[in-house]
LOZAMI-759490 format. One record per atom (N, C-alpha, C): atom name; x, y, z. Coordinates in nm, 4 decimals, always signed. Layout:
+----+----------+----------+----------+
! at !       px !       py !       pz !
+----+----------+----------+----------+
! CA !        X !        Y !        Z !
...
+----+----------+----------+----------+
//
This chain:
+----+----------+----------+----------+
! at !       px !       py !       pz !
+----+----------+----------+----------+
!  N !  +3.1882 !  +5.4870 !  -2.1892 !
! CA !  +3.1302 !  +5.5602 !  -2.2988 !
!  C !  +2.9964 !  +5.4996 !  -2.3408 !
!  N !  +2.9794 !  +5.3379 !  -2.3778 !
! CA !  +2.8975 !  +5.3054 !  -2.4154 !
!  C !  +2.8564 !  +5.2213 !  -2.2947 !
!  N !  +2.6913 !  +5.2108 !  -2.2499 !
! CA !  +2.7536 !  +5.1027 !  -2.1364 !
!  C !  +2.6033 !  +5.0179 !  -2.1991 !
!  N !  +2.4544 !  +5.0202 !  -2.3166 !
! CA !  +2.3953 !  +4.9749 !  -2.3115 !
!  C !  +2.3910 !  +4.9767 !  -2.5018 !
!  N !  +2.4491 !  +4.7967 !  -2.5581 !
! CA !  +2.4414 !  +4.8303 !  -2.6848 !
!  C !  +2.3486 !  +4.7517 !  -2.7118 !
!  N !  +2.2603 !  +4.7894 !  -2.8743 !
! CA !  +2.1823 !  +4.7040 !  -2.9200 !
!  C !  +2.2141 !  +4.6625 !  -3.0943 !
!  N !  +2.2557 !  +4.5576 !  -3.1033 !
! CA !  +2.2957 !  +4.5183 !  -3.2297 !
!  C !  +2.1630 !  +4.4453 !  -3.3042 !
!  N !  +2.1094 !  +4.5198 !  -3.4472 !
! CA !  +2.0315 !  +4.4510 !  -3.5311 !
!  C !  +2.0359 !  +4.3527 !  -3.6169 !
!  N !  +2.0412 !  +4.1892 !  -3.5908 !
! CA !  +2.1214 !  +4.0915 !  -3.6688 !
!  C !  +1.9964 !  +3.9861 !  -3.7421 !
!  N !  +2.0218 !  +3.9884 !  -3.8521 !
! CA !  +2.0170 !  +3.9220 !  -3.9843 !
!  C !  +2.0669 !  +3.8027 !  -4.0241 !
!  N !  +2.0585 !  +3.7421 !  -4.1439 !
! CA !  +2.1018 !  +3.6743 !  -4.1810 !
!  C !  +2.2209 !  +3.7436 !  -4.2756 !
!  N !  +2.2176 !  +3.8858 !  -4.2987 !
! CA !  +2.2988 !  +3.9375 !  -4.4142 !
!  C !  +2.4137 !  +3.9632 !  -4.3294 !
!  N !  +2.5604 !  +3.9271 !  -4.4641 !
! CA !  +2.6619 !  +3.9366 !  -4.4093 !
!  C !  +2.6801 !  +4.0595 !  -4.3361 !
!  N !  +2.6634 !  +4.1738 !  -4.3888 !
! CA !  +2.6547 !  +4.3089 !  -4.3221 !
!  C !  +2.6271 !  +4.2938 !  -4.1405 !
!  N !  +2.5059 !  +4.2511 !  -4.1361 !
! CA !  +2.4717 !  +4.2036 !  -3.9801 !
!  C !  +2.5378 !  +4.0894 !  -3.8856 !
!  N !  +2.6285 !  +4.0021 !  -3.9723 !
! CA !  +2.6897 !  +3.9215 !  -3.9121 !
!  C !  +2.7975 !  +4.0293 !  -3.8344 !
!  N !  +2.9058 !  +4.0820 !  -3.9374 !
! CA !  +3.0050 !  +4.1872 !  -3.9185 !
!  C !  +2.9234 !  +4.3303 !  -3.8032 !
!  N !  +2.8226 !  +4.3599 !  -3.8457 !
! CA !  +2.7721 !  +4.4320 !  -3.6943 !
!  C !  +2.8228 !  +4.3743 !  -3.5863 !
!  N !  +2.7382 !  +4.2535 !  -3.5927 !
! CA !  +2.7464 !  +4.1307 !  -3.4787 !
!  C !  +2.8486 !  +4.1564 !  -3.4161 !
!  N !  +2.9300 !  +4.1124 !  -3.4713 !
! CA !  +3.0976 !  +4.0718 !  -3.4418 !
!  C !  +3.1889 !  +4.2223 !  -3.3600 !
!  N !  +3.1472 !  +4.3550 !  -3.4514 !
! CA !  +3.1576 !  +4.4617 !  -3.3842 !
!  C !  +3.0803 !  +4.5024 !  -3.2125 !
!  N !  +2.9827 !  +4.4898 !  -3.2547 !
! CA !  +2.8982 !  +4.4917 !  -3.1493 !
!  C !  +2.9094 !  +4.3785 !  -3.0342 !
!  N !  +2.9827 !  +4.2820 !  -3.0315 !
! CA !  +3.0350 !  +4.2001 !  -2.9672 !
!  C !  +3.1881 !  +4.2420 !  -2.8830 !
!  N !  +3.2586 !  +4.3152 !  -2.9558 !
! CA !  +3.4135 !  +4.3470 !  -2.9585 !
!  C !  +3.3966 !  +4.5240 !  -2.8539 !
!  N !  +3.3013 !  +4.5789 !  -2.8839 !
! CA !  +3.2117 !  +4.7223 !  -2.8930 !
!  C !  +3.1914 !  +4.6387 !  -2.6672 !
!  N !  +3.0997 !  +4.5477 !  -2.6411 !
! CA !  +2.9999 !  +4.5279 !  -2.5536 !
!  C !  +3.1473 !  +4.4943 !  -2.4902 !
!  N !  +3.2411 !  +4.4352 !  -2.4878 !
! CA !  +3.3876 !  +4.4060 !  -2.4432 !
!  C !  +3.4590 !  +4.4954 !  -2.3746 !
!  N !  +3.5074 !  +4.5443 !  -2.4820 !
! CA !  +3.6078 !  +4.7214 !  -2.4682 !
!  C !  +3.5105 !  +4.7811 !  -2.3480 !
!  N !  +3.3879 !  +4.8019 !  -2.3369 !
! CA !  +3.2821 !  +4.9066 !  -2.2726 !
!  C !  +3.2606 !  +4.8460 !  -2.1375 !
!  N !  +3.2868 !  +4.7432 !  -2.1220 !
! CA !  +3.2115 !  +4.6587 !  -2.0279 !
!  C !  +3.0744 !  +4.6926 !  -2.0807 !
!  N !  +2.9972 !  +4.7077 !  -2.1854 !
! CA !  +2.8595 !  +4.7506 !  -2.1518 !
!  C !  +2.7686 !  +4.5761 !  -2.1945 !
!  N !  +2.6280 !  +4.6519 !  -2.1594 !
! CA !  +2.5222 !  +4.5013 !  -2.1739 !
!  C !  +2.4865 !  +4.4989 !  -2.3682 !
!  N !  +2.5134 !  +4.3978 !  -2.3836 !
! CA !  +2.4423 !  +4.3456 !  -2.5483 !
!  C !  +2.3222 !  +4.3197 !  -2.5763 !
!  N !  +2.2243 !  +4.3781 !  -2.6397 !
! CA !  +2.0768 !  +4.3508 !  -2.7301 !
!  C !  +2.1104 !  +4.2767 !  -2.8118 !
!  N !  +2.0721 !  +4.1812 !  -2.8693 !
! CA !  +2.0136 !  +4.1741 !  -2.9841 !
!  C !  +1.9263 !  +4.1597 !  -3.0307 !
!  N !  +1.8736 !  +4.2376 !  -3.1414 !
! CA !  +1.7392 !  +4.1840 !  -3.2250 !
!  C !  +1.7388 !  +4.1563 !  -3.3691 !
!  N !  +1.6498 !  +4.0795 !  -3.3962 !
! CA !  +1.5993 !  +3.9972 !  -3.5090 !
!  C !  +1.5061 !  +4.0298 !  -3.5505 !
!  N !  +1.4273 !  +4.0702 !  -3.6651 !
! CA !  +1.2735 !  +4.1428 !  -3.7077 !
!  C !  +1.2509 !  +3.9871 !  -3.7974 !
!  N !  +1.1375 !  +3.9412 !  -3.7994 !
! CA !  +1.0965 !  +3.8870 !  -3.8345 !
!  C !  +0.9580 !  +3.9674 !  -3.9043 !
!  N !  +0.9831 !  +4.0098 !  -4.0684 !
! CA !  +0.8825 !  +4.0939 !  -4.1420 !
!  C !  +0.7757 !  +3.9992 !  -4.1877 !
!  N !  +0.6826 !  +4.1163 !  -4.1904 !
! CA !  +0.5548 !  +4.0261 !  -4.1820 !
!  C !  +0.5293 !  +3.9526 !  -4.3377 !
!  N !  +0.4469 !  +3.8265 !  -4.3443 !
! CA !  +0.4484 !  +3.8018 !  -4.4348 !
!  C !  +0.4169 !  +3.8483 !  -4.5835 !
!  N !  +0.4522 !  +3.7607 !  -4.6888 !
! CA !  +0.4077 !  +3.7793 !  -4.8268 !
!  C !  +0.2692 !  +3.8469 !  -4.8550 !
!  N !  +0.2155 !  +3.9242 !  -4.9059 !
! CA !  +0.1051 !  +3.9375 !  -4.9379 !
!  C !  +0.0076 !  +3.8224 !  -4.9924 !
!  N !  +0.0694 !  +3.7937 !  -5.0726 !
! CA !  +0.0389 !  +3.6476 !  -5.1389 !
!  C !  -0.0417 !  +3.5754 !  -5.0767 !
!  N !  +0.0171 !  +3.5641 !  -4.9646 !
! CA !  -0.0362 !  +3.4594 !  -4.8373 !
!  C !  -0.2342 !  +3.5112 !  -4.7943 !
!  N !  -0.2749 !  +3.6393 !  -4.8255 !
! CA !  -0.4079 !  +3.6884 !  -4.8097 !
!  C !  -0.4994 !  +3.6299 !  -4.8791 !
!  N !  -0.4362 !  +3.5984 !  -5.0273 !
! CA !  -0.5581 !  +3.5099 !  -5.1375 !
!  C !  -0.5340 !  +3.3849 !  -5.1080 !
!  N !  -0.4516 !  +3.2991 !  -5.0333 !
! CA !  -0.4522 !  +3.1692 !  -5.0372 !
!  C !  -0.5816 !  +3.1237 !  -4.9524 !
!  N !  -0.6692 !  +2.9534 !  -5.0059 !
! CA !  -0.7822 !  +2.9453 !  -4.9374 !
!  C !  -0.7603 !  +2.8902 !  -4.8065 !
!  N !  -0.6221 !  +2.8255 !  -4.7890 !
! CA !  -0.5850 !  +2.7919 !  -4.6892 !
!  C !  -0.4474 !  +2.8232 !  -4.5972 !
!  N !  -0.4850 !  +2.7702 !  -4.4502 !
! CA !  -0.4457 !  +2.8922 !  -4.3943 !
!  C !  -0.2998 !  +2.7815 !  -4.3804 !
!  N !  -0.2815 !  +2.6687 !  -4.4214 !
! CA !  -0.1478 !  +2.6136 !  -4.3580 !
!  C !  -0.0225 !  +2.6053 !  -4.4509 !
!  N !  -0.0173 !  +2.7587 !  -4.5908 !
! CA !  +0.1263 !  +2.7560 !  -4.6419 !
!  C !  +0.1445 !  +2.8841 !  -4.5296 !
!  N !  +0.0821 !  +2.9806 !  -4.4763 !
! CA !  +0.0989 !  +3.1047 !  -4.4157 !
!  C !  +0.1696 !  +3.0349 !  -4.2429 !
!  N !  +0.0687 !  +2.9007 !  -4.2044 !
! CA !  +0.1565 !  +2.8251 !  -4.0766 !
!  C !  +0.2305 !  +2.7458 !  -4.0970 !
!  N !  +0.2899 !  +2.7268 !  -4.2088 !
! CA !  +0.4160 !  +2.6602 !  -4.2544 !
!  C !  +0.5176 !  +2.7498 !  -4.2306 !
!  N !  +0.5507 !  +2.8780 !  -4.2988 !
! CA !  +0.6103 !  +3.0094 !  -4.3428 !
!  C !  +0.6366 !  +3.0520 !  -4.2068 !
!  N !  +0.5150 !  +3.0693 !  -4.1186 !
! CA !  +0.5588 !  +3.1097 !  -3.9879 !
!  C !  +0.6417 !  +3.0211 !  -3.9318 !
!  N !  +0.6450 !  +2.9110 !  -3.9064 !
! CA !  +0.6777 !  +2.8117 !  -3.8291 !
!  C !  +0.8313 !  +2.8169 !  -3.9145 !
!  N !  +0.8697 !  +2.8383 !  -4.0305 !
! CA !  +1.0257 !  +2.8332 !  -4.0535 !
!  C !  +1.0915 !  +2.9628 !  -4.0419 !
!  N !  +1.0182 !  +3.0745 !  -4.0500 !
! CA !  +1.0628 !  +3.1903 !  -4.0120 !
!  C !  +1.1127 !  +3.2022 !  -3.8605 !
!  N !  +1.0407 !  +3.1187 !  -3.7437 !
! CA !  +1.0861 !  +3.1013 !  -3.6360 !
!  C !  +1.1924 !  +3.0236 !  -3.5914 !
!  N !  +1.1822 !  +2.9338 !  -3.6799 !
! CA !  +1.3392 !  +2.8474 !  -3.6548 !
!  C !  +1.4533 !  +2.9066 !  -3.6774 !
!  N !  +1.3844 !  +3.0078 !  -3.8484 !
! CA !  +1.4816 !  +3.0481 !  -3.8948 !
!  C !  +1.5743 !  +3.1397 !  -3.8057 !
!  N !  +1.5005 !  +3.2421 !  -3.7531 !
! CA !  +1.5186 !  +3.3638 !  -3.6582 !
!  C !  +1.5851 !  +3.2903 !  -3.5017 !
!  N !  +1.5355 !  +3.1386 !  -3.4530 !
! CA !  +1.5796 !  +3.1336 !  -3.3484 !
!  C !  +1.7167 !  +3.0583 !  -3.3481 !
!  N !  +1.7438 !  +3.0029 !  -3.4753 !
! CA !  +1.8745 !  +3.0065 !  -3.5325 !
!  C !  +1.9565 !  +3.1237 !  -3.5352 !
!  N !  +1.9096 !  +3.2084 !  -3.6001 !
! CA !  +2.0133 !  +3.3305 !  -3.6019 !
!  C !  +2.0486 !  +3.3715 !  -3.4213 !
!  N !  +1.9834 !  +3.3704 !  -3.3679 !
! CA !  +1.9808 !  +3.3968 !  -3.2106 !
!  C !  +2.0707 !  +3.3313 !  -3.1518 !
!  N !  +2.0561 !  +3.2049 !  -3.1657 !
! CA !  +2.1261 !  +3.1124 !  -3.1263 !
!  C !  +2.2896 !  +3.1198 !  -3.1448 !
!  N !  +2.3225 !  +3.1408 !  -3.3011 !
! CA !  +2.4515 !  +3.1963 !  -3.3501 !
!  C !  +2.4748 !  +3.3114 !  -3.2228 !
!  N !  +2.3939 !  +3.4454 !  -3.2248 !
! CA !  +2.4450 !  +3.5509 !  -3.1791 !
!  C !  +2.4837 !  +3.4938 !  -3.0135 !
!  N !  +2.4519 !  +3.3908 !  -2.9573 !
! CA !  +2.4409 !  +3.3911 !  -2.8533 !
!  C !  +2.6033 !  +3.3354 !  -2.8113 !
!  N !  +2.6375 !  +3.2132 !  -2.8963 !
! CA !  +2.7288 !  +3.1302 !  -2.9159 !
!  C !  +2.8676 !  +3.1809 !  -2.9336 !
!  N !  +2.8380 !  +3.3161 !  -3.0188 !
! CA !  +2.9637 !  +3.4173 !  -3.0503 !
!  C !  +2.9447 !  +3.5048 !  -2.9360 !
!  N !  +2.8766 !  +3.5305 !  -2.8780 !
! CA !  +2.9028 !  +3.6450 !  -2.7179 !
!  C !  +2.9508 !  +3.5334 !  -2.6003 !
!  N !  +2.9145 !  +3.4445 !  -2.5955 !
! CA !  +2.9019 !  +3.3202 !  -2.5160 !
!  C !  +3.1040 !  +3.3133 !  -2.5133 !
!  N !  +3.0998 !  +3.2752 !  -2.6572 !
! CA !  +3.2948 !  +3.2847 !  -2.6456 !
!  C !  +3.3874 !  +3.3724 !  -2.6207 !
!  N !  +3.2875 !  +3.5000 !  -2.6214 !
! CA !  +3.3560 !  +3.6086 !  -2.5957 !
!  C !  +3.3953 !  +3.6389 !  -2.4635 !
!  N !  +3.2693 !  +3.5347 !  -2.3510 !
! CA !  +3.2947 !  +3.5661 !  -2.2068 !
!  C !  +3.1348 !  +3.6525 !  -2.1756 !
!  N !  +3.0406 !  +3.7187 !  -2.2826 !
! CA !  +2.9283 !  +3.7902 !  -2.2804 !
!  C !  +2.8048 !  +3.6943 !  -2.2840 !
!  N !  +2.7279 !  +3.7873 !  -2.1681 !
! CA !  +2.5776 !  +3.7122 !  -2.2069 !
!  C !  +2.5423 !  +3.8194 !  -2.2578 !
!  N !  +2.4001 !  +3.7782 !  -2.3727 !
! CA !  +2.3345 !  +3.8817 !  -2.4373 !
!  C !  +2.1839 !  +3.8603 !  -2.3946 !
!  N !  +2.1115 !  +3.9576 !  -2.4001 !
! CA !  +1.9803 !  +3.9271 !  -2.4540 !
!  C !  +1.9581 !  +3.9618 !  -2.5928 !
!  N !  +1.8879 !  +3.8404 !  -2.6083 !
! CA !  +1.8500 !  +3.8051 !  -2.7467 !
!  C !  +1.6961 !  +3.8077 !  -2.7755 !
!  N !  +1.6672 !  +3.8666 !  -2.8891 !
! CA !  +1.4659 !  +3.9014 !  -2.8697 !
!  C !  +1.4787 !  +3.8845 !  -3.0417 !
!  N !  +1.3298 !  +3.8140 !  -3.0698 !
! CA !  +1.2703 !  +3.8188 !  -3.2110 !
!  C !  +1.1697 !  +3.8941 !  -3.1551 !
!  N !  +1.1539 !  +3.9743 !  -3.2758 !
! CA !  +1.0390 !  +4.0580 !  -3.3000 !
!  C !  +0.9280 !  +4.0502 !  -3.4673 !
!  N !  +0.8123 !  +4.0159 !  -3.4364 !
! CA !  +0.7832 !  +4.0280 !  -3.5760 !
!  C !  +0.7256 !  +4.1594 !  -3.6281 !
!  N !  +0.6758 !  +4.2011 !  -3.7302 !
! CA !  +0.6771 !  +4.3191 !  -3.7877 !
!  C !  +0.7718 !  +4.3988 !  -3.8569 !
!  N !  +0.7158 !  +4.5173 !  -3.8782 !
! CA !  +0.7560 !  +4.6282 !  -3.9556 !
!  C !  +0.9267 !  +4.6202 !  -3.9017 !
!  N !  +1.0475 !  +4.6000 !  -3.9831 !
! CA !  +1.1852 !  +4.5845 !  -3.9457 !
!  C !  +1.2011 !  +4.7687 !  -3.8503 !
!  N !  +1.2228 !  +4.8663 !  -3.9529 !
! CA !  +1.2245 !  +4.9912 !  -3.8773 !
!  C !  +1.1725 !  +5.0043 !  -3.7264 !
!  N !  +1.0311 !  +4.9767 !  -3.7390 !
! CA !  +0.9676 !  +4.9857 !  -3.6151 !
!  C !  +0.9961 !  +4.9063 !  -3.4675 !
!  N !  +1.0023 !  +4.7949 !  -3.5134 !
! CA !  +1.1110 !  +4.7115 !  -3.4239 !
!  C !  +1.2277 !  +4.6843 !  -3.4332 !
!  N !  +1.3239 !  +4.7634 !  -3.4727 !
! CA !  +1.4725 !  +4.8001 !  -3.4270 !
!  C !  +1.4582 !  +4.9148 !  -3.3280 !
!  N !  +1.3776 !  +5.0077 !  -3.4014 !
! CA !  +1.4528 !  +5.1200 !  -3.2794 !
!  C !  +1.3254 !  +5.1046 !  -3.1573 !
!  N !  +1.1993 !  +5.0384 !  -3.1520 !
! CA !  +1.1516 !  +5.0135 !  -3.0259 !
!  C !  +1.2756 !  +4.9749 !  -2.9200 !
!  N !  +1.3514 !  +4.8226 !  -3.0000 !
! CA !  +1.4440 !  +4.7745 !  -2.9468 !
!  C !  +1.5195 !  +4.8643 !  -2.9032 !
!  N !  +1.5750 !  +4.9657 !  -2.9529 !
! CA !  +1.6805 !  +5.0538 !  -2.8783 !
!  C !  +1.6438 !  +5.1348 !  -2.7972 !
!  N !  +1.4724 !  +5.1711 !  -2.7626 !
! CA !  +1.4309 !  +5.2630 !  -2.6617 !
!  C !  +1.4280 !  +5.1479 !  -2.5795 !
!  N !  +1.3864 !  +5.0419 !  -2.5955 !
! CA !  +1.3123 !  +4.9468 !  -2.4425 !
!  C !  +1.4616 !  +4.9192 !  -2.3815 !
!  N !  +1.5724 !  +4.9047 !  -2.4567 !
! CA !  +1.6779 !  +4.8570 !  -2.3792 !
!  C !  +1.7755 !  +4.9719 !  -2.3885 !
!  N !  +1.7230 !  +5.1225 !  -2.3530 !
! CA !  +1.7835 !  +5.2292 !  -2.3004 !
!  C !  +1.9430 !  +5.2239 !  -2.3905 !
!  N !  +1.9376 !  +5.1533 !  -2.4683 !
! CA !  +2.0428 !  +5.1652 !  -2.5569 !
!  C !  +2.1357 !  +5.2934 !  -2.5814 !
!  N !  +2.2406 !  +5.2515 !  -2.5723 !
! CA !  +2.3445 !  +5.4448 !  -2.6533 !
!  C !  +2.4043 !  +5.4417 !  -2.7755 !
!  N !  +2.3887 !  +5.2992 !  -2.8013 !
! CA !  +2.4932 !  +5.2784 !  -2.9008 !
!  C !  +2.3753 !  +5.1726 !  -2.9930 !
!  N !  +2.3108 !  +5.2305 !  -3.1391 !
! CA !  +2.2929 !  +5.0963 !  -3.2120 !
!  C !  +2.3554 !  +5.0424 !  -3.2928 !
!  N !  +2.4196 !  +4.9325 !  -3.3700 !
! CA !  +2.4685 !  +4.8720 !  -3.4402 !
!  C !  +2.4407 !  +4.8142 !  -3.5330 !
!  N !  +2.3976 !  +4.8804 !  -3.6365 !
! CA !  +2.3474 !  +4.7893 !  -3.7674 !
!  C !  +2.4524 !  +4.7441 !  -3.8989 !
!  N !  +2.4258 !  +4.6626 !  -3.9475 !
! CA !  +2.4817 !  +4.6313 !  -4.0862 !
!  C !  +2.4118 !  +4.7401 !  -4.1928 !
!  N !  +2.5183 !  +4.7530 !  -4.3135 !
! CA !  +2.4593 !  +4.8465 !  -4.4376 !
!  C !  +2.4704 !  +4.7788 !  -4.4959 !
!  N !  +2.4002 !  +4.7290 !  -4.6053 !
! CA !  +2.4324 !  +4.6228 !  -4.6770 !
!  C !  +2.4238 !  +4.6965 !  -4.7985 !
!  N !  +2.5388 !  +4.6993 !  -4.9337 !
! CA !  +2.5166 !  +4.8147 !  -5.0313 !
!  C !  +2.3909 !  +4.8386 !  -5.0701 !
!  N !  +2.3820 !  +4.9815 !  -5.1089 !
! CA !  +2.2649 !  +5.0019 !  -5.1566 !
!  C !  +2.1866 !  +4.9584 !  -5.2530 !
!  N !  +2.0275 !  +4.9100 !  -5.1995 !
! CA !  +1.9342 !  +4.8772 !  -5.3034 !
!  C !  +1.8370 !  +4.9928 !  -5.2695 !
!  N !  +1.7025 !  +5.0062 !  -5.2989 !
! CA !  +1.6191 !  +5.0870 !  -5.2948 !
!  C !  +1.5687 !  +5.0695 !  -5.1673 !
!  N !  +1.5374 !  +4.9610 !  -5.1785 !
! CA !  +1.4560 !  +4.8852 !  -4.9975 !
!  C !  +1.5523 !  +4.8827 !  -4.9049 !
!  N !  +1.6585 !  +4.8157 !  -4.8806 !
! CA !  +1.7460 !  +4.8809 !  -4.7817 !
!  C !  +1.8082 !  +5.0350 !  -4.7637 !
!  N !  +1.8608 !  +5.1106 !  -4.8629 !
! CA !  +1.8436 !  +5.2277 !  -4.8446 !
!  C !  +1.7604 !  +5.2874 !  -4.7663 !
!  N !  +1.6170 !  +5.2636 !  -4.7693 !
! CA !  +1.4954 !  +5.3036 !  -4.7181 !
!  C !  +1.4907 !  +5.3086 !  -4.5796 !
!  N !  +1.4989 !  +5.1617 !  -4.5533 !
! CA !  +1.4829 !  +5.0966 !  -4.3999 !
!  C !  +1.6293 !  +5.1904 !  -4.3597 !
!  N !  +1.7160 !  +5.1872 !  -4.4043 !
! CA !  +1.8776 !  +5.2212 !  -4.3082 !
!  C !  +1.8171 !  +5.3525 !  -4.2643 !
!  N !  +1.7951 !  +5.4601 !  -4.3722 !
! CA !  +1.7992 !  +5.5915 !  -4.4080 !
!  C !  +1.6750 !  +5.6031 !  -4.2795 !
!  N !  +1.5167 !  +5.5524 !  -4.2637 !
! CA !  +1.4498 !  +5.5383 !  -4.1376 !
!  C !  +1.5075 !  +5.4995 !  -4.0319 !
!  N !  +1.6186 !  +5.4032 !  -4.0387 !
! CA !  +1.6587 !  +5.3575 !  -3.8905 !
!  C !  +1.7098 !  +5.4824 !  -3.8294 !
!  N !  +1.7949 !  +5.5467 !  -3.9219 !
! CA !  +1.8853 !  +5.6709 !  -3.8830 !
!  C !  +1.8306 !  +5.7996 !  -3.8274 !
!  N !  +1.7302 !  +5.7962 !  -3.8790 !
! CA !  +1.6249 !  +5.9294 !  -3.9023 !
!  C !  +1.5588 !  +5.9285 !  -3.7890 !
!  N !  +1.5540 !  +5.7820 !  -3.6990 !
! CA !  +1.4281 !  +5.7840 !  -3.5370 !
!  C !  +1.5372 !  +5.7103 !  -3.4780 !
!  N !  +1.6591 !  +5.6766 !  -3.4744 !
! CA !  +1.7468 !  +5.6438 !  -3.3794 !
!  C !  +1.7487 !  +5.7433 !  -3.2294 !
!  N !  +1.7199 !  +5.6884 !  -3.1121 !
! CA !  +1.7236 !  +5.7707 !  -2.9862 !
!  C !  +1.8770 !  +5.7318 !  -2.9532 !
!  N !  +1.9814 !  +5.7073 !  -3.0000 !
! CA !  +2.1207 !  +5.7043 !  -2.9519 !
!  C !  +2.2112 !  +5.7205 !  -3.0801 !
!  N !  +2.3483 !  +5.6465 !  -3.0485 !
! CA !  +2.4230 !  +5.7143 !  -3.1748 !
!  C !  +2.3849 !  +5.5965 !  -3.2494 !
!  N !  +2.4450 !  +5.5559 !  -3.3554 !
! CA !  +2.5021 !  +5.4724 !  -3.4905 !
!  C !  +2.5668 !  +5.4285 !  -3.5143 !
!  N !  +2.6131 !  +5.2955 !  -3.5759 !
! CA !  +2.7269 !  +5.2809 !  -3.5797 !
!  C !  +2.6620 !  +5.1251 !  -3.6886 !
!  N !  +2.7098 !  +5.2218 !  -3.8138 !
! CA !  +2.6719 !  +5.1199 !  -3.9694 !
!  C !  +2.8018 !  +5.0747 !  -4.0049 !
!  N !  +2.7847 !  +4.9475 !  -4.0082 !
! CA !  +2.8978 !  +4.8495 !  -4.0191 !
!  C !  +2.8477 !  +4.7709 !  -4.1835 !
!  N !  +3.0098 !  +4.7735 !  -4.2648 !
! CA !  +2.9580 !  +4.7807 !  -4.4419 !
!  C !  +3.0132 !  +4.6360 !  -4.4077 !
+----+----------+----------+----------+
//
């Protein structure tokens, strides 16, 4: 049914529990596992500063941060018996999730919902709206 999934993982519990689906999901299917990570672009803030090394600080922990989360996703497919590919992306979150699900011919995406705020609402309600496969929002 499914044979190419791509799970969108976070630090939010919501995306852990994707994870974990989308792990259990790549099993049952025999199919191949994505994952991606958006790394959003920075603070505005960061434009008036005179210098440029709180903006290469910020980057530089956002990457750990993100290649941490990777690392997790890898560790939990890893026990499962699954290899994944695993990708950070920086930018616009929307825009690089569902790139992610066209480049890796995906059928199945897997996101976390995390209850509604205004800004996630937003992003989910876009993910849904340019998804090229099915869905599958995990609360």
């Amino acid at each position: 049914m499914f044979r190419n999934i791509t799970v969108a993982f976070d630090e939010s519990e919501e995306a852990g529990r994707a994870l974990l689906a989308g792990v259990e999901l790549a099993k049952t299917f025999d199919a191949s596992l994505d994952v991606i990570s958006v790394i959003e672009p920075p603070p505005i803030y960061f434009s008036f500063l005179t210098s440029a090394a709180p903006y290469l600080q910020w980057t530089d922990e956002m990457q750990s941060k993100y290649a941490m989360l990777q690392a997790k996703a890898r560790k939990l497919a890893e026990d499962a018996g699954l290899v994944i590919k695993a990708a950070i992306s920086s930018g616009d979150e929307v825009d690089s999730i569902l790139a992610a699900a066209r480049q890796n011919h995906s059928d199945l995406l897997v996101i976390g919902m995390p209850k509604h705020t205004w800004i996630t609402s937003r992003t989910r309600h876009q993910v849904a709206e340019g998804v090229p496969c099915s869905l599958l929002g995990i609360r």
